[in-house]
C-alpha positions in Angstrom: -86.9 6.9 45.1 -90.3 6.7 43.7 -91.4 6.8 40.2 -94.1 8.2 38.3 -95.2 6.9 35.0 -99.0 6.3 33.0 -100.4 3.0 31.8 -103.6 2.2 30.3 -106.0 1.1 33.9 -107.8 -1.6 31.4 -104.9 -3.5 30.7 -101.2 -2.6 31.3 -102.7 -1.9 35.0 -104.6 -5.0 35.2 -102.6 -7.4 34.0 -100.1 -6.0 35.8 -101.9 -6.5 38.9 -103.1 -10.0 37.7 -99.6 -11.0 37.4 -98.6 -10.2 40.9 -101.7 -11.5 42.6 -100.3 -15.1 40.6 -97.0 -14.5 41.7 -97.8 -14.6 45.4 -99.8 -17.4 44.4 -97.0 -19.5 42.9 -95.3 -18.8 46.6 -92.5 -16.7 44.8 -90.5 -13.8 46.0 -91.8 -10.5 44.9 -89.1 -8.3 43.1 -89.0 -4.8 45.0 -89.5 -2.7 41.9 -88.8 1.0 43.9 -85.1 1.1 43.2 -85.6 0.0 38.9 -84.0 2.3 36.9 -86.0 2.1 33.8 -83.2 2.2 31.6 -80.3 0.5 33.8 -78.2 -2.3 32.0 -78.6 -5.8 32.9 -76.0 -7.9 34.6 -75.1 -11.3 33.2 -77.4 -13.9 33.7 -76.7 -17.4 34.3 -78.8 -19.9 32.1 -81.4 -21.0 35.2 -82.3 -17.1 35.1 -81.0 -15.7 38.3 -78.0 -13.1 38.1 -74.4 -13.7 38.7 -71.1 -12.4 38.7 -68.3 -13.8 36.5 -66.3 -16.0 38.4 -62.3 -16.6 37.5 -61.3 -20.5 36.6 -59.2 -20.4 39.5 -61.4 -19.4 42.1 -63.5 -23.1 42.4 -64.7 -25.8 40.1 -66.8 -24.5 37.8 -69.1 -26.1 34.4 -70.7 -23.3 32.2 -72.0 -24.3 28.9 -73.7 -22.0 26.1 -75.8 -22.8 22.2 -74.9 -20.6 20.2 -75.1 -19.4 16.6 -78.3 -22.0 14.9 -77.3 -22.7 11.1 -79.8 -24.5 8.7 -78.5 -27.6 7.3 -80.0 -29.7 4.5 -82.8 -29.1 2.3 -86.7 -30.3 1.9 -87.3 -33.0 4.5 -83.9 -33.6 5.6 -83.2 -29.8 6.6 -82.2 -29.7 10.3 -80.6 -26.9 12.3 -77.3 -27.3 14.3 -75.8 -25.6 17.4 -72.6 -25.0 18.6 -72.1 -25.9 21.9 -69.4 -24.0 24.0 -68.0 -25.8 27.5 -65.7 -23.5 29.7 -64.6 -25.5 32.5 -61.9 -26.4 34.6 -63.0 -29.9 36.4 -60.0 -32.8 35.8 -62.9 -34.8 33.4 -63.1 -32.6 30.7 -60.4 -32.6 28.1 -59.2 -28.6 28.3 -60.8 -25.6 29.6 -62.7 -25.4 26.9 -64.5 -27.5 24.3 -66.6 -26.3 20.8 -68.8 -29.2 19.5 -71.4 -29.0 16.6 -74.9 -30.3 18.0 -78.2 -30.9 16.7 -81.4 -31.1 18.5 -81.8 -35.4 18.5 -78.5 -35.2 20.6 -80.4 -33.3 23.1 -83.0 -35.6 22.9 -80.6 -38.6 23.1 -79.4 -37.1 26.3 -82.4 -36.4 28.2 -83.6 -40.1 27.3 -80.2 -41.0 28.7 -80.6 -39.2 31.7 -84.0 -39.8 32.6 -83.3 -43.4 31.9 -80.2 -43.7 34.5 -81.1 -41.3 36.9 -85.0 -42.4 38.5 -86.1 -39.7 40.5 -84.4 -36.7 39.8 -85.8 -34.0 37.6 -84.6 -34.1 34.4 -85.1 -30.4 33.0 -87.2 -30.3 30.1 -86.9 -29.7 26.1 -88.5 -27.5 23.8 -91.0 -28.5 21.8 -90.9 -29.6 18.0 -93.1 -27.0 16.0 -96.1 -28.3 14.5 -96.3 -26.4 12.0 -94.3 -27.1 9.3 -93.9 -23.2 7.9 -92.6 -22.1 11.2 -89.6 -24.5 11.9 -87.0 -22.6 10.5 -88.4 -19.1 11.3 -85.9 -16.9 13.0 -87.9 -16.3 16.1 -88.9 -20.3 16.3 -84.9 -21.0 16.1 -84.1 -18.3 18.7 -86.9 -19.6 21.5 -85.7 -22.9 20.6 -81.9 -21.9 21.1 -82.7 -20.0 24.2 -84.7 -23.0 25.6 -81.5 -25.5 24.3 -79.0 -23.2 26.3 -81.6 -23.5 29.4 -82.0 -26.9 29.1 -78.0 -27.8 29.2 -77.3 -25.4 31.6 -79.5 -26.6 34.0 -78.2 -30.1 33.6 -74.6 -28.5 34.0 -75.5 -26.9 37.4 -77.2 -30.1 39.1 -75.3 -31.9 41.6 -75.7 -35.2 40.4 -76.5 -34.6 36.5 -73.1 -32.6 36.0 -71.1 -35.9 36.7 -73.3 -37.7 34.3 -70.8 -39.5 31.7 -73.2 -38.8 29.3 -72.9 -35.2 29.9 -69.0 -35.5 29.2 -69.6 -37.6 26.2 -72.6 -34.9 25.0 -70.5 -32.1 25.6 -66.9 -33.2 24.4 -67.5 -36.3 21.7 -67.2 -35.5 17.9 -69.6 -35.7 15.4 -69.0 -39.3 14.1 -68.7 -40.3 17.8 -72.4 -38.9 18.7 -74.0 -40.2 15.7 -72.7 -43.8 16.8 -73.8 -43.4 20.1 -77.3 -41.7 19.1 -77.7 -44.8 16.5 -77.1 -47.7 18.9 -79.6 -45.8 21.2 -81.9 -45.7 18.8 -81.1 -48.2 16.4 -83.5 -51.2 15.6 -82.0 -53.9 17.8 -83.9 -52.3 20.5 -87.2 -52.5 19.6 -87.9 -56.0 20.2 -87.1 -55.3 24.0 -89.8 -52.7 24.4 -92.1 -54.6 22.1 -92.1 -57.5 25.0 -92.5 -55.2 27.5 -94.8 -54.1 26.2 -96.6 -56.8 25.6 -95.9 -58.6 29.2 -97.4 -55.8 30.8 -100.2 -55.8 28.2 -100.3 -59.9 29.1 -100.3 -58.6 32.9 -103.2 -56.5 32.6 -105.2 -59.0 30.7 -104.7 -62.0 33.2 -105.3 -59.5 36.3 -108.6 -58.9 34.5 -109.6 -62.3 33.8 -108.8 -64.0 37.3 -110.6 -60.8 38.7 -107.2 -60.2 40.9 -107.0 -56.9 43.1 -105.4 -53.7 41.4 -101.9 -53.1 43.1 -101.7 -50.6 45.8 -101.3 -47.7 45.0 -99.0 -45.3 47.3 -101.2 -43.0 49.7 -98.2 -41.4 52.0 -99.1 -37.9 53.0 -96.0 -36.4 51.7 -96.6 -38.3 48.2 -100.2 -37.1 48.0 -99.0 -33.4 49.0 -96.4 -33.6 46.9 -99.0 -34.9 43.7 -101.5 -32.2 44.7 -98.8 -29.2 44.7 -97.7 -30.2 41.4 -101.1 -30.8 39.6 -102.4 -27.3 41.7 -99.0 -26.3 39.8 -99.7 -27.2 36.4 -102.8 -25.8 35.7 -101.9 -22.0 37.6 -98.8 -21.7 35.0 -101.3 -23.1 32.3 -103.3 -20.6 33.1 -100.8 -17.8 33.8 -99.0 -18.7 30.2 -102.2 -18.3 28.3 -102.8 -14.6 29.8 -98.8 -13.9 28.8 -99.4 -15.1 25.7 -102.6 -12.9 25.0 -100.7 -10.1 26.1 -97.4 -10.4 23.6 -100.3 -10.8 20.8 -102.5 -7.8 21.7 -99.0 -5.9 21.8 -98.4 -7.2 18.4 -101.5 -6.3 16.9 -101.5 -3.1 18.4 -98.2 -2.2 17.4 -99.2 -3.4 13.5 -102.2 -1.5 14.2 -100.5 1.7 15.2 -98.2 1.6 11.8 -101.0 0.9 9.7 -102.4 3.9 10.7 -99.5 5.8 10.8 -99.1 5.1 7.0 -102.6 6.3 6.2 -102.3 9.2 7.8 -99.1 10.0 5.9 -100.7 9.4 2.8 -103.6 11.6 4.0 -101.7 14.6 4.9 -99.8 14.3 1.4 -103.6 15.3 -0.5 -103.6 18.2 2.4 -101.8 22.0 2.6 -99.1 23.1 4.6 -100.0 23.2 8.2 -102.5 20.6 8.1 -100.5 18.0 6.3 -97.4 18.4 8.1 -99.9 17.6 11.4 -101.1 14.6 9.9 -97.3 13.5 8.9 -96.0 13.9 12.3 -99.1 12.2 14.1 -98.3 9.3 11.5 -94.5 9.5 12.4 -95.2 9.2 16.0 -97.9 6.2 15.5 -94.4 4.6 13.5 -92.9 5.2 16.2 -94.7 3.5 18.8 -95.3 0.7 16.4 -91.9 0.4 17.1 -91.3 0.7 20.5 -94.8 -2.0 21.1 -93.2 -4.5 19.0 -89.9 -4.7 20.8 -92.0 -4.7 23.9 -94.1 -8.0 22.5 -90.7 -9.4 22.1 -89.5 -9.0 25.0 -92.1 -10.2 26.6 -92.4 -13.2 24.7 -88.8 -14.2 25.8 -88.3 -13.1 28.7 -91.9 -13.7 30.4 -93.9 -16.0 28.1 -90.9 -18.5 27.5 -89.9 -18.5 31.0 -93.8 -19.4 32.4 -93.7 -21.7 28.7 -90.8 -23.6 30.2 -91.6 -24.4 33.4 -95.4 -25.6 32.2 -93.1 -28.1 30.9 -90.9 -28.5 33.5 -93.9 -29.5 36.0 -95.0 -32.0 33.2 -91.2 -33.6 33.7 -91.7 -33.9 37.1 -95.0 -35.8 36.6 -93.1 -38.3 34.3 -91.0 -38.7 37.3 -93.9 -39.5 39.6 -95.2 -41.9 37.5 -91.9 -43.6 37.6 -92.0 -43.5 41.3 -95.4 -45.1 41.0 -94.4 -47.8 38.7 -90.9 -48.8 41.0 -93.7 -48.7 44.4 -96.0 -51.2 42.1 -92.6 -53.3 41.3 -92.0 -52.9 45.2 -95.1 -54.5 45.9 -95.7 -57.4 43.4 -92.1 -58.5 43.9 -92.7 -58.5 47.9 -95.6 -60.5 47.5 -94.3 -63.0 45.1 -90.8 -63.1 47.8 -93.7 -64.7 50.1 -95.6 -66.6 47.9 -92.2 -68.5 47.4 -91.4 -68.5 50.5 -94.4 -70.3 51.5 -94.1 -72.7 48.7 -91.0 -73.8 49.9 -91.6 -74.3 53.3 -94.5 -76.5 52.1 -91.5 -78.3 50.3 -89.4 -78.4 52.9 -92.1 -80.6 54.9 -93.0 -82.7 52.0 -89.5 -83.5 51.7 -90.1 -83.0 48.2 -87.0 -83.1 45.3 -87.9 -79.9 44.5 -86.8 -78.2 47.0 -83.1 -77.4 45.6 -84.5 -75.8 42.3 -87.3 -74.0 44.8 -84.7 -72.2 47.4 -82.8 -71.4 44.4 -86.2 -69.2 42.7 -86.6 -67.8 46.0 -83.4 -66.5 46.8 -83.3 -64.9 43.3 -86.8 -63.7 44.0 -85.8 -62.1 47.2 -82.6 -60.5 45.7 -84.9 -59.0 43.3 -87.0 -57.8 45.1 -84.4 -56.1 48.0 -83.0 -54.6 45.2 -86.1 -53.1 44.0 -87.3 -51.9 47.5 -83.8 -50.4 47.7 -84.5 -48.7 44.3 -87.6 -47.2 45.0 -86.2 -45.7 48.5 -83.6 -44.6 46.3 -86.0 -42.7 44.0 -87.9 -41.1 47.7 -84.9 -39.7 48.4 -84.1 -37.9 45.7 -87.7 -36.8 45.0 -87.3 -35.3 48.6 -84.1 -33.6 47.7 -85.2 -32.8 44.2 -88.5 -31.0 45.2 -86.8 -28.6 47.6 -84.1 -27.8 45.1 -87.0 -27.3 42.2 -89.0 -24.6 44.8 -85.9 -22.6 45.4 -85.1 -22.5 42.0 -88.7 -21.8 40.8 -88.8 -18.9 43.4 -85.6 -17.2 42.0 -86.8 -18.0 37.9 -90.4 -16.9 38.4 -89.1 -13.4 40.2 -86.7 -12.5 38.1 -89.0 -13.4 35.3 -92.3 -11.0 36.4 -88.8 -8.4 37.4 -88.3 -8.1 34.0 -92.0 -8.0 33.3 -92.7 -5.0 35.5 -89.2 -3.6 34.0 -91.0 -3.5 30.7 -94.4 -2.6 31.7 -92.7 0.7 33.2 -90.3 1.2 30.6 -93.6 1.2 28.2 -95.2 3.8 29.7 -92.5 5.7 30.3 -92.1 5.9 26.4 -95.9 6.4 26.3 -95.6 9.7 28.8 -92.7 11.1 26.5 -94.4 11.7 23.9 -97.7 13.1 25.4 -97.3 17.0 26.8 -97.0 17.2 30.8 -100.7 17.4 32.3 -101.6 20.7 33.8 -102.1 21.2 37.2 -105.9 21.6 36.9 -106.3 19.5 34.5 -105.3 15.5 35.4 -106.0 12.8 32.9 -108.3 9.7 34.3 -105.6 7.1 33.4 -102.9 9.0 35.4 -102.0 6.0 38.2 -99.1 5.6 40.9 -96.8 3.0 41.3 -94.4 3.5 44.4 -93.6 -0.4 45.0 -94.4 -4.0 46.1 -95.8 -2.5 49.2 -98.7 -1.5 47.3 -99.9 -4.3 46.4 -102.7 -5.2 48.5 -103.8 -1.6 47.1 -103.7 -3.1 43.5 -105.9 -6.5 44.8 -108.6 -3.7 46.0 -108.5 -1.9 43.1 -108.4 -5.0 40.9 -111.5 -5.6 43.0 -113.4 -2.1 42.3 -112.0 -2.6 38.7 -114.1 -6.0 38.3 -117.0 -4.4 40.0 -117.6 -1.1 38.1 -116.9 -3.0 34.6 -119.5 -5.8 35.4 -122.0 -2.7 36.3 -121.1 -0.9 33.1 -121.5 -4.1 30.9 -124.8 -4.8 32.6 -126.2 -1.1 32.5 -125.3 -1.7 28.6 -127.2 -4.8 27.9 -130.1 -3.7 29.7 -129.9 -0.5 27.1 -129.9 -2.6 24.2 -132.7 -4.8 25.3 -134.8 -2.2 25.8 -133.6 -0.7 22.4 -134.9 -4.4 21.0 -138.1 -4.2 23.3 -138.9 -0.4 21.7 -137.9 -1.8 18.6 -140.5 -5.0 18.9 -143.3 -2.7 20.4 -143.0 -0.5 17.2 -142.9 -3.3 14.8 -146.2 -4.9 16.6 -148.4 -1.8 16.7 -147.8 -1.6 13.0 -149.6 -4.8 12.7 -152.3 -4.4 15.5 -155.5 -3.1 13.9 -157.2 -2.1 17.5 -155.9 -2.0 20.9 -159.1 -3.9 21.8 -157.2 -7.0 20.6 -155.1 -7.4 23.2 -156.8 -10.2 25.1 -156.2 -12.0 21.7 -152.7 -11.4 21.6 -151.8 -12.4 25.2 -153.3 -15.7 24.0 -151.2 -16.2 21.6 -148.1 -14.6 23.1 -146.9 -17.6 25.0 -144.0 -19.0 23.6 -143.9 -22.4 21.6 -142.5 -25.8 23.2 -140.6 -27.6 20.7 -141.6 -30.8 20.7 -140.0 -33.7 21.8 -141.4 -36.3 18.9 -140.0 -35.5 15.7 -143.2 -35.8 13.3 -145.1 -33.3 15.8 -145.1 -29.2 15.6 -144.0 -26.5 18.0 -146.5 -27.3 21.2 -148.5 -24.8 22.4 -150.9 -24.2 25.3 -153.8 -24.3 22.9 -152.2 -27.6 20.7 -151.3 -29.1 23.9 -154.7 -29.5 24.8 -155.7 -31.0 21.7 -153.0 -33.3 21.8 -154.0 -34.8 25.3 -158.0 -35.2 24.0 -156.5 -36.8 20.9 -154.5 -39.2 22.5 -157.1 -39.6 25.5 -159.5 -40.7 22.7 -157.4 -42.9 20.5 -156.7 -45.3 23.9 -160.0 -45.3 24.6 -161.2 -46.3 20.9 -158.2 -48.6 20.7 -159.2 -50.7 24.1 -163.1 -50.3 22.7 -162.3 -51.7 19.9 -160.6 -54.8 21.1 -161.9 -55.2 23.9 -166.1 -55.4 22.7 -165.6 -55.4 18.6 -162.7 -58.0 18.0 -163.9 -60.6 19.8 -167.2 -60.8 17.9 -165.8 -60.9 14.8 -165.0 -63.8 12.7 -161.6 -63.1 11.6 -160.8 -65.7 8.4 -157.1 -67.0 8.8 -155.4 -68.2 5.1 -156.5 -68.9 1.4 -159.3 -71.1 2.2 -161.6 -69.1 4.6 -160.7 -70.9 7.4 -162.1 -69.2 10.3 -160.0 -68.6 13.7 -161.5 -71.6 16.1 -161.4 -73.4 13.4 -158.0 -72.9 13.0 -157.2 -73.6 16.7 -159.0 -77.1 16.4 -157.3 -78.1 13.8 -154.0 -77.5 15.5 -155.7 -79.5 18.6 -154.7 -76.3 20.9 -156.9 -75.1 24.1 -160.4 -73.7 22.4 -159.7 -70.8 25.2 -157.2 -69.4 22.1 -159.7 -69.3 20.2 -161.2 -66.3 22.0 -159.1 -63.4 21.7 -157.0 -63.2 18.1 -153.3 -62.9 18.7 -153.5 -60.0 15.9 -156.0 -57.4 17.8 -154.6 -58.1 20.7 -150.8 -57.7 19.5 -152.4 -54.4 17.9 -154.2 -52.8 20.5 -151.9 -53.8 23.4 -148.4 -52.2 21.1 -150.9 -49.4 19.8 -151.7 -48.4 23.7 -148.2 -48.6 24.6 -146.7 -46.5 22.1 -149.1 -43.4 22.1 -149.2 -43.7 26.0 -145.2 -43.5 25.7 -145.3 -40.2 23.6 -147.5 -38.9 25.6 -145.4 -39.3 28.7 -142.5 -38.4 26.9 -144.0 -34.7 25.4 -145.2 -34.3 29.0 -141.9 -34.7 30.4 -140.6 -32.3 27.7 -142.8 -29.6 28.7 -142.7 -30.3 32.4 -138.6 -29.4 31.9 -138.6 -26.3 29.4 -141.5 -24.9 31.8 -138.6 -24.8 34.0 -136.6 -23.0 32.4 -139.4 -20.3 31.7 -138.7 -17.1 33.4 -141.2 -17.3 36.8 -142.0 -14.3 36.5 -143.2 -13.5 32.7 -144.4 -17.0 32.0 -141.7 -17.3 29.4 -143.3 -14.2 27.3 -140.4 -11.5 28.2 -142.8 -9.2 28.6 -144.6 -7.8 32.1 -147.7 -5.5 32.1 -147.3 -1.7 32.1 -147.7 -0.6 36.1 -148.4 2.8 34.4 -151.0 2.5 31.9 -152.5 -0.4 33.8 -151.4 -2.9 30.5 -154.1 -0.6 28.4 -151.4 1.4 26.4 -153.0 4.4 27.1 -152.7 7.2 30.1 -155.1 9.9 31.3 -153.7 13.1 30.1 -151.6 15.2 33.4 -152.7 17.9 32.4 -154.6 20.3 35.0 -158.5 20.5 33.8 -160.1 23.9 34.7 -163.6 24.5 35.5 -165.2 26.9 33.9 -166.4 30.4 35.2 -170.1 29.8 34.3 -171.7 27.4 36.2 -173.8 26.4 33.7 -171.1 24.6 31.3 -170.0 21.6 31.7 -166.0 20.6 32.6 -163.8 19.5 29.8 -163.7 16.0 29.4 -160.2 14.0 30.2 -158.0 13.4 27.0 -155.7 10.3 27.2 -152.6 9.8 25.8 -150.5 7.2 24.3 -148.3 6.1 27.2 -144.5 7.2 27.1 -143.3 4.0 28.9 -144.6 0.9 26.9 -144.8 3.0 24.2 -148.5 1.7 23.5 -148.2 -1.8 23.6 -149.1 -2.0 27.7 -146.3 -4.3 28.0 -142.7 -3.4 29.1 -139.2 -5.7 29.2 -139.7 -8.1 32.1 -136.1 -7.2 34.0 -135.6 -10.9 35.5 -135.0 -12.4 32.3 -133.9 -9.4 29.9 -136.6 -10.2 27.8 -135.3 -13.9 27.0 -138.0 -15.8 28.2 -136.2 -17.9 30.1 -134.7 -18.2 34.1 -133.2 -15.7 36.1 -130.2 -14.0 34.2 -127.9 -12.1 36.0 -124.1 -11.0 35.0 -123.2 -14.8 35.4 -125.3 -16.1 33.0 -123.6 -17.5 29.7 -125.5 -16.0 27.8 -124.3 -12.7 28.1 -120.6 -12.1 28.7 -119.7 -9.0 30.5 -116.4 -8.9 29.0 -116.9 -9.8 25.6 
């Protein structure tokens, strides 16, 4: 069964397209969209996002949990919001097939911490984020992600192997309120502090010594399945970084389109109530429809906020849980190591005991074997946390495959549905008569047709854009040539123009003007001819000079012989020298400097306009003028002579005998070309 239906090619089409090119590229299973009813029912879902049927409590052990109804609690600072937690189950270590507990969002925190803390390796699902934004934390859509994500998050922890027999768990999902305030208070309480402060401040003391006796860095793990594993998760984080941006760009276009779509829809209401009969009832049924689809584009921004945004939303943070995890690996493998090394170190040292036949070597076996017993039981711990990762990282892909399709299968549900409502409302298209934004979708075997026409898409738009900058440059350059004849007295004064035309260098040195070709040269004679005065005038003048040093007149030599120094001081004078020498130095180190400056923005001039923008006139031959086309006749009598040819203003530099150089669009600068930031194709 095939279905027909419009969208918008610029973006319902291309996004759509966009989102299944990421799909394959996030390695998950492509929803066959042939057989989706547009309006069919969904079936229950379970809280990880894949469908399932409702089982019976006797058919086998079973956990589900739900968050429902969010109240607000408190007021000013102290406001919080709880949930009621719901467990159905029928394992033997829950008290009763079912359980209803009050629960607040530090008890979810208190049992990740728990969980993360007790079980190294495994990926502990993550938890919403706190809004930062104090306006929107009690905002009915903020509590209703957050629930969603809440119901997600326990859920997930319900349906894990290992996590579901977590005592924790039990205690989260079955202990009253006094009971989970005790237990989230000793977790958190102050008494604990002074634990993390020292460990902090031993691995501070670590770092610090390390640094100081110059030790080597501890190695680092470089197995290829742990450097796979890194670089699938990093390649990870930033695709669903990038995919969640584009989902959120989308729900807010929707958004303002929809507001949009009823602003106008009021207007033209109120316009067709200063009209007559026919034509305001037109205008208040055109504004009735734009209501209309106000409506129908803001329940579509919903749902794609929760059920496409949030999902890509939550497993962004889901990869960042498992990079937490990978950093814990890393830490055990550095414990692994520094333990292993110290087991020899001690070993050593007591053999060298053992020889001496020192007294020592009671209290030294005793260090070693607690030495060793640590550090077995930290090589079994980091084994411990491989396995698992192993384990853990196929479970997370299987899960990810079935989350991620059902998530872009209810995105392409929505997408269809939209334009479905879109083609109601518009009258069927004649035969003869097809609209351009008329598409066909059959299915996902199409797809490699979307990836060419995504392609041709790119390609045609990029041409477009270009074709319209070029227009409005030469609208500038026609615009520039009209406002420079106005202030040209003669076309004979070209020659001075071009002179003048090149652009200005900024300088380098901040006291100095623009540079110029013309104030460039001046600059080098200048300085060419302050060096050469300055060496002049301490090399030949100083020397012959008696310079007086003090109050008294006391000349230079004599002021040498009087400190009994070499009389060959006495020759040059510290001062001059000083002078000349510094005065040298620092002009010859501008100059190099400005003649550095302009080597580098001459190389960014355009190569082939010399930085003006503009190229001669190929037609007028840069004069601005053109020999009239039209077709001189000779007169009958032989004795008059021919008319003489007429010229014309030319039509294609419009007088100026310059035209926009096409390399660099009239900028001046290096090639530019639909890559160039300067100009954004898309904007």
């Amino acid at each position: 069964m095939k279905f027909w239906f419009k969208v918008k090619k610029s973006d319902n089409l291309s996004l759509f397209k966009g989102y299944l090119l990421l799909h394959r590229k996030l390695n998950t299973k492509l929803v066959n969209i042939t057989n989706l009813p547009l309006e069919s029912t969904e079936q229950p879902r379970n809280i990880s996002g894949s469908m399932q049927s409702p089982r019976s409590p006797s058919s086998h052990p079973y956990l589900s949990v739900s968050v429902t109804d969010p109240v607000k609690l408190g007021n000013g600072v102290q406001a919080y919001i709880s949930y009621r937690v719901i467990t159905k189950t029928n394992l033997p270590e829950y008290q009763g097939p079912e359980k209803i507990v009050i629960r607040r969002y530090s008890d979810f925190v208190w049992l990740r911490d728990r969980l993360f803390e007790k079980y190294k390796g495994i990926f502990i699902p993550p938890l919403p984020e706190k809004s930062a934004v104090e306006k929107f934390r009690f905002s009915a859509e903020f509590i209703e992600m957050r629930r969603a994500a809440l119901d997600i998050f326990v859920n997930r922890i319900a349906l894990h192997p290992e996590l579901q027999q977590s005592e924790d768990l039990r205690t989260f999902l079955q202990a009253d309120e006094e009971t989970m305030d005790r237990f989230r208070f000793q977790e958190t309480s102050i008494f604990k502090k002074p634990a993390d402060l020292m460990q902090m401040f031993r691995d501070v003391q670590s770092k610090v010594s390390d640094a100081v006796l110059g030790k080597e860095k501890p190695v680092e793990e470089t197995t290829a399945d742990y450097e796979k594993l890194k670089h699938y998760i990093f390649e990870l984080e930033n695709h669903l970084t990038e995919a969640q941006k584009h989902a959120y760009r989308l729900v807010k276009r929707h958004r303002e389109l929809g507001q949009s779509l009823l602003d106008f829809g009021k207007a033209v209401k109120l316009l067709g109530a200063c009209e007559g009969e026919p034509t305001g009832k037109a205008f208040s049924d055109l504004g009735t429809k734009s209501e209309l689809l106000s409506i129908k584009l803001q329940k579509e921004a919903q749902q794609v906020l929760m059920n496409f945004e949030e999902p890509l939303k939550d497993y962004v943070r889901y990869v960042q849980s498992i990079k937490a995890t990978i950093a814990e690996r890393g830490t055990a493998f550095k414990q692994h190591c520094e333990l292993s090394e110290t087991t020899k170190l001690k070993e050593i040292n007591l053999d060298k005991l053992m020889l001496t036949r020192s007294d020592k070597v009671g209290e030294a076996e005793i260090e070693y074997r607690e030495i060793k017993a640590e550090s077995e039981e930290a090589t079994r711990r980091f084994e411990r946390i491989v396995k698992r990762m192993e384990d853990e990282i196929v479970r997370f892909q299987e899960q990810k495959t079935e989350e991620m399709g059902v998530a872009f299968h209810q995105f392409a549900k929505g997408q269809a549905r939209l334009a479905n409502n879109g083609s109601n409302n518009r009258p069927p298209p004649s035969g003869d008569t097809v609209p351009n934004n008329f598409c066909i979708i059959e299915g996902s075997e199409t797809v490699q047709d979307f990836v060419q026409m995504q392609l041709q898409e790119i390609q045609d738009n990029i041409r477009s854009r270009r074709n319209k900058i070029f227009l409005l440059m030469e609208e500038v350059r026609r615009l520039r040539v009209q406002q420079r004849i106005k202030s040209v007295k003669a076309i004979n004064e070209d020659s001075e123009l071009e002179a003048t035309e090149m652009p200005e260098i900024t300088s380098s040195i901040p006291f100095l003007p623009n540079v110029t070709p013309k104030t460039l040269k001046q600059l080098y004679s200048t300085s060419v001819a302050l060096i050469s005065g300055i060496i002049f005038f301490g090399g030949l003048i100083a020397p012959n000079l008696e310079l007086k040093v003090g109050l008294g007149g006391t000349s230079y030599e004599d002021f040498i012989r009087s400190l009994h120094l070499p009389l060959q001081l006495s020759q040059v004078d510290p001062i001059v020298a000083s002078f000349s020498g510094g005065a040298v130095g620092v002009i010859s180190t501008l100059m190099l400097i400005e003649v550095n400056n302009v080597k580098q923005q001459e190389k960014k001039r355009c190569k082939y306009c010399l930085g003006t923008g503009y190229l001669p006139c190929a037609r007028c031959s840069a004069s601005g003028v053109c020999l009239s086309i039209d077709p001189i006749t000779r007169p009958r009598a032989t004795n008059q002579l021919m008319q003489v040819a007429t010229t014309k203003r030319c039509l294609n530099c419009s007088g100026a005998g310059k035209v926009m150089c096409p390399t660099c669009l009239c900028t001046g600068m290096v090639t530019a070309s639909e890559h160039d930031p300067r100009f954004d194709p898309f904007d």
